[in-house]
C-alpha positions in Angstrom: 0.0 0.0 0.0 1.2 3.3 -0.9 2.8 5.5 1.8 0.9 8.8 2.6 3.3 11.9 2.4 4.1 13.5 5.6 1.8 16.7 6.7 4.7 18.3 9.3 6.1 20.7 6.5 2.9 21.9 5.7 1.8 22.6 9.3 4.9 24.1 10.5 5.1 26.5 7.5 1.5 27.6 8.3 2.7 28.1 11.6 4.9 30.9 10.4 2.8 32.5 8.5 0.6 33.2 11.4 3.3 34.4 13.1 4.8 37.2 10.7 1.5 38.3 10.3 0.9 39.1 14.0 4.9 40.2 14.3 3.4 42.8 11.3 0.2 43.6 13.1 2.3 44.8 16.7 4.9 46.8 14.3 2.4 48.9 11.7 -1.2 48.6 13.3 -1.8 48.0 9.7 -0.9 46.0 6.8 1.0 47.6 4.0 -0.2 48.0 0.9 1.9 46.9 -2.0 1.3 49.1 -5.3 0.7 47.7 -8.5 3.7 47.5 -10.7 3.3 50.2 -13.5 3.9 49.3 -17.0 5.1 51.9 -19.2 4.7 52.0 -22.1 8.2 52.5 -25.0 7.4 55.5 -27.1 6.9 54.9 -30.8 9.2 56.7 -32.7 7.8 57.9 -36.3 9.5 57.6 -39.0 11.2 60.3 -40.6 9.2 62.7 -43.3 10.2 61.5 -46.8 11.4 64.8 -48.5 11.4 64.3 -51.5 7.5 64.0 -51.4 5.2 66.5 -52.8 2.2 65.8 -50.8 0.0 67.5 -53.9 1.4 64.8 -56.4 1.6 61.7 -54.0 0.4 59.0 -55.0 -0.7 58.4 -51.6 -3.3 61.4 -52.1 -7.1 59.8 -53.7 -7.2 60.3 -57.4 -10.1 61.5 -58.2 -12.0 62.2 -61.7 -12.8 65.8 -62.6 -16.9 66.7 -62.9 -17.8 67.0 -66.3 -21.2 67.5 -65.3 -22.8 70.9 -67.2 -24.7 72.3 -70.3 -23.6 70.8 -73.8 -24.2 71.4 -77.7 -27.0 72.2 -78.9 -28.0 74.0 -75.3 -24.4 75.6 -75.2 -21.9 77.0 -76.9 -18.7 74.8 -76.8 -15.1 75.5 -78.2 -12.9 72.5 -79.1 -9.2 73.1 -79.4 -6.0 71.3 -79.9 -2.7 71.9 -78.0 1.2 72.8 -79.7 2.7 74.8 -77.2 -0.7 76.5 -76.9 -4.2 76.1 -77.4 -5.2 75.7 -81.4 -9.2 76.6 -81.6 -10.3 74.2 -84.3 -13.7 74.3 -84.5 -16.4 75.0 -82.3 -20.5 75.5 -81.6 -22.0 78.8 -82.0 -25.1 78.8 -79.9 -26.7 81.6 -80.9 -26.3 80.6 -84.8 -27.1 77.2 -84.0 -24.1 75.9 -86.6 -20.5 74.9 -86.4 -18.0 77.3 -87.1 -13.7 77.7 -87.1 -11.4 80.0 -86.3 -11.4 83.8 -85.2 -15.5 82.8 -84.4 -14.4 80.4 -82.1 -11.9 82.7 -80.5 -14.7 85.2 -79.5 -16.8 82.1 -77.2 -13.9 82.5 -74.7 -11.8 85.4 -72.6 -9.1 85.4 -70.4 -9.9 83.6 -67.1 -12.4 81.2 -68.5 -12.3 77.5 -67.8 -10.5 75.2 -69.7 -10.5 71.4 -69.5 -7.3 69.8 -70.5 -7.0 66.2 -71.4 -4.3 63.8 -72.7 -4.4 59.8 -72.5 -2.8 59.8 -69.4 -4.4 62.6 -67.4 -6.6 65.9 -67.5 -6.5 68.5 -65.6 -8.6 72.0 -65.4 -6.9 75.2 -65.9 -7.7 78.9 -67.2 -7.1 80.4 -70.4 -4.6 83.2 -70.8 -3.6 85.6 -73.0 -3.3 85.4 -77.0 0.0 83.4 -77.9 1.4 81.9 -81.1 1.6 77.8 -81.0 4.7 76.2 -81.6 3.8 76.1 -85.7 2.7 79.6 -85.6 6.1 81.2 -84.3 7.4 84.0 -86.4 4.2 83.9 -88.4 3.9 87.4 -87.7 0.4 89.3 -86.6 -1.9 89.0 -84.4 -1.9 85.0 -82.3 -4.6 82.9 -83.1 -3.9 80.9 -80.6 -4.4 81.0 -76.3 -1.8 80.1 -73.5 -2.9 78.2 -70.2 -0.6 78.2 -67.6 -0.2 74.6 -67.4 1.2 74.3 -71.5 3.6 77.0 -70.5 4.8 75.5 -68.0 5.8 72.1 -70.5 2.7 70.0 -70.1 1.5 68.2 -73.2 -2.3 67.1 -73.9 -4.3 66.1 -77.0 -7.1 68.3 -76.8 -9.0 71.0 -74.6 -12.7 71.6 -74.7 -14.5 74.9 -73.1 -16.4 74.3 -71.4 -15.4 71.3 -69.5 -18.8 69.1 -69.6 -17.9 69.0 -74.1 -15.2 66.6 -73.2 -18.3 63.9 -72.5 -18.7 63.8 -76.2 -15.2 63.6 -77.5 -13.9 59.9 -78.1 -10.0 59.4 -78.5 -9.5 56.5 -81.0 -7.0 54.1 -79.6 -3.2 54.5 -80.8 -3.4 50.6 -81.8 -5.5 51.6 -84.8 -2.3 53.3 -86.2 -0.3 50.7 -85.3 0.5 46.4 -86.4 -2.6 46.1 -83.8 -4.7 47.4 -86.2 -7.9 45.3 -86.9 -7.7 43.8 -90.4 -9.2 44.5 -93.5 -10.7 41.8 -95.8 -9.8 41.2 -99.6 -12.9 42.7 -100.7 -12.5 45.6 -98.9 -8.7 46.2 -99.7 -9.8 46.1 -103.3 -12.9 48.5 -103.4 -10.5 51.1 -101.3 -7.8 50.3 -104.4 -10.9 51.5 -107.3 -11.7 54.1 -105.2 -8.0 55.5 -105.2 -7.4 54.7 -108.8 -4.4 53.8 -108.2 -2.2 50.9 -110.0 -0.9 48.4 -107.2 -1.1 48.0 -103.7 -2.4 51.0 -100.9 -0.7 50.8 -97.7 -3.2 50.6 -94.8 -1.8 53.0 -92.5 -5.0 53.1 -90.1 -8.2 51.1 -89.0 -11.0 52.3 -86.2 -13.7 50.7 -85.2 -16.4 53.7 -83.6 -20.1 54.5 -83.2 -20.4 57.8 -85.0 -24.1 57.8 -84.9 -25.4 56.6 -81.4 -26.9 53.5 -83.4 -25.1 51.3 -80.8 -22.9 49.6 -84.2 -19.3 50.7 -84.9 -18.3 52.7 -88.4 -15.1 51.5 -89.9 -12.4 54.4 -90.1 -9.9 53.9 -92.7 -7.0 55.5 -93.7 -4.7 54.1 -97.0 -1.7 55.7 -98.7 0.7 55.1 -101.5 4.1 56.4 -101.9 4.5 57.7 -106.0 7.1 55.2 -106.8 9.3 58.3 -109.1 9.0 60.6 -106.1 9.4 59.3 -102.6 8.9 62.6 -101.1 5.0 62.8 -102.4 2.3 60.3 -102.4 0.3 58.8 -105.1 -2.6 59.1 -102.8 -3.8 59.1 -99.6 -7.0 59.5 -98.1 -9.7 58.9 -95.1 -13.0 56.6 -95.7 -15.6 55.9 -93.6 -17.7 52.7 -94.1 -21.4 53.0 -92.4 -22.1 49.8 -90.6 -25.5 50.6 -92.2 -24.0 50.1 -95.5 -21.0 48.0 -95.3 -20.2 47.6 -99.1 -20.1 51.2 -99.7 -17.0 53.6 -98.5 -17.8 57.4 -98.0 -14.2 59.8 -98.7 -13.8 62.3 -95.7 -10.7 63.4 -97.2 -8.2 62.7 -99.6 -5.3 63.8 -102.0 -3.4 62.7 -104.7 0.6 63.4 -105.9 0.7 65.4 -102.7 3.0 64.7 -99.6 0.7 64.7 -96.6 -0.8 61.3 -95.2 -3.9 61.1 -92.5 -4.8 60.1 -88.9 -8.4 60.3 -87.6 -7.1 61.2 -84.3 -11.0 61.1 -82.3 -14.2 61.9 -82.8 -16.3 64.3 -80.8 -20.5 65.5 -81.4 -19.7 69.0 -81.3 -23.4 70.4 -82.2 -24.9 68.1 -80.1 -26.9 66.3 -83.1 -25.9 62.6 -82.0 -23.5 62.3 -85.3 -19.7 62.7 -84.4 -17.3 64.9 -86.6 -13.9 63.2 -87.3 -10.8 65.1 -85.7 -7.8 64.3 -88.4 -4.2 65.2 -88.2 -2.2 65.9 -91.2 1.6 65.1 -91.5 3.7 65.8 -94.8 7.0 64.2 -95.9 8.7 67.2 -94.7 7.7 66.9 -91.1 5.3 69.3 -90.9 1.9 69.1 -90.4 -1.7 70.4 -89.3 -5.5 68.8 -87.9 -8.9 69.7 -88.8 -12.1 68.6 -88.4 -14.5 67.2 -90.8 -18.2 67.3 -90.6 -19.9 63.9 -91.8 -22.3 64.3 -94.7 -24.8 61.8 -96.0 -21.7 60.9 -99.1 -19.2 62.7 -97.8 -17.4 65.4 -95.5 -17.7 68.9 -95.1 -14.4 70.4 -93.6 -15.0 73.0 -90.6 -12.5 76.2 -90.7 -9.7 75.7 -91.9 -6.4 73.8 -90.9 -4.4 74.5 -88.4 -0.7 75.6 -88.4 -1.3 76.9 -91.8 -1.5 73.5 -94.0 
């Protein structure tokens, strides 16, 4: 049978416990009270401002997108410009003459102060328009500029376009730089050759561009299309080149928006944009010649055709 453990330690230790804590009681009256043990707590060091920050341009700052909301063509007069080293007007919606006009008409919608929506692919930005300044083609043009500063472009920002006021930039579309590029969607036999008749040219057209857009809120994409060929005696001009547009209401027929023939200037449809608020879009093309020089206008659709509003820009 298992031996029981002794109970004399534990008795004799209880025994003097009783007696330290009468020994305590003759020498205080009263028992001391221990204090609890604080815990502090280590300071937290924060770490040290970053410098080089500019907390207006961090991207730890919320990005937010800039309210287009406001009036628009046909209830508003708009101004729709492009941008080299200043703002180009090139065409615009007179709402008091219920028509689209270009130039010095669309210089008189806006003054100095005024609004200005900026945009580019990669940003946008709001700003306010300055004083008269010649763009970058129009230096040493002599006369009067044609053309507006904002203090953002004169400080070395770049942007494609710039609408006043800001709420026109909900109808301007910015066809995507793969259409200009091997990306391009392709084009069928069939269509290759009827843009070849349409040229009148002898061999093949180089298919420089191809856009898929709606250009008449009927929910179904136009084709865009633009073909060159270089003159094989002179390199420096082109046998032709042109723009066509093929309705997806009528896809066997191609409608010219603009073309040329022995000249040296190729196209790009750059966007499209409803500036008279009618629900059809106008095409926004840029011009580039074999020199290096170039200009952009925009082109009013027609039933067969185009109709070219003002006039182009950097003197084309």
């Amino acid at each position: 049978m298992p031996r029981r453990p002794s109970l004399a330690p534990v008795t004799l230790a209880a025994g003097l416990l009783v007696g330290l804590a009468s020994l305590a009681c003759q020498q205080g009256g009263e028992t001391k009270k221990t204090e609890p043990k604080k815990t502090e707590t280590p300071a937290v060091t924060p770490p040290p401002a970053d410098e080089k920050r500019d907390p207006s341009t961090s991207l730890d700052k919320a990005v937010t997108a800039i309210d287009l909301a406001g009036p628009v063509p046909p209830e508003a007069s708009a101004v729709f410009f492009t941008e080299d080293g200043a703002l180009i007007p090139l065409a615009c919606y007179l709402h008091d003459k219920k028509k689209l006009a270009g130039g010095k008409d669309c210089l008189k919608l806006v003054k100095q102060g005024d609004e200005v929506y900026l945009k580019s692919r990669t940003s946008e930005l709001l700003d306010k328009i300055g004083a008269p300044k010649d763009s970058l083609c129009e230096v040493g043009s002599g006369g009067t500029p044609s053309s507006l500063s904002v203090p953002a472009v004169d400080a070395g920002a770049a942007f494609d376009y710039a609408v006043a006021p800001k709420s026109l930039a909900r109808n301007v579309v910015l066809l995507p730089e793969d259409s200009w590029s091997e990306k391009k969607p392709s084009l069928s036999t069939e269509e290759i050759a009827a843009l070849t008749a349409l040229a009148k040219v002898a061999g093949e057209l180089t298919i420089r561009q191809v856009a898929l857009q709606d250009l008449d809120a009927d929910n179904a994409p136009e084709k865009i299309v633009s073909v060159f060929q270089i003159n094989p005696k002179d390199s420096e001009r082109y046998t032709f080149a042109g723009v066509f547009v093929q309705r997806s209401s009528a896809p066997t027929a191609w409608i010219p928006i603009q073309t040329s023939s022995n000249d040296t200037q190729t196209y790009t449809v750059y966007g499209a944009l409803d500036l008279d608020g009618d629900r059809n879009h106008e095409l926004w093309l840029n011009s580039v010649t074999t020199d290096g020089s170039g200009g952009e206008r925009i082109f009013q659709l027609t039933k067969d055709g185009a109709t070219g509003i003002g006039k182009w820009s950097c003197g084309l």
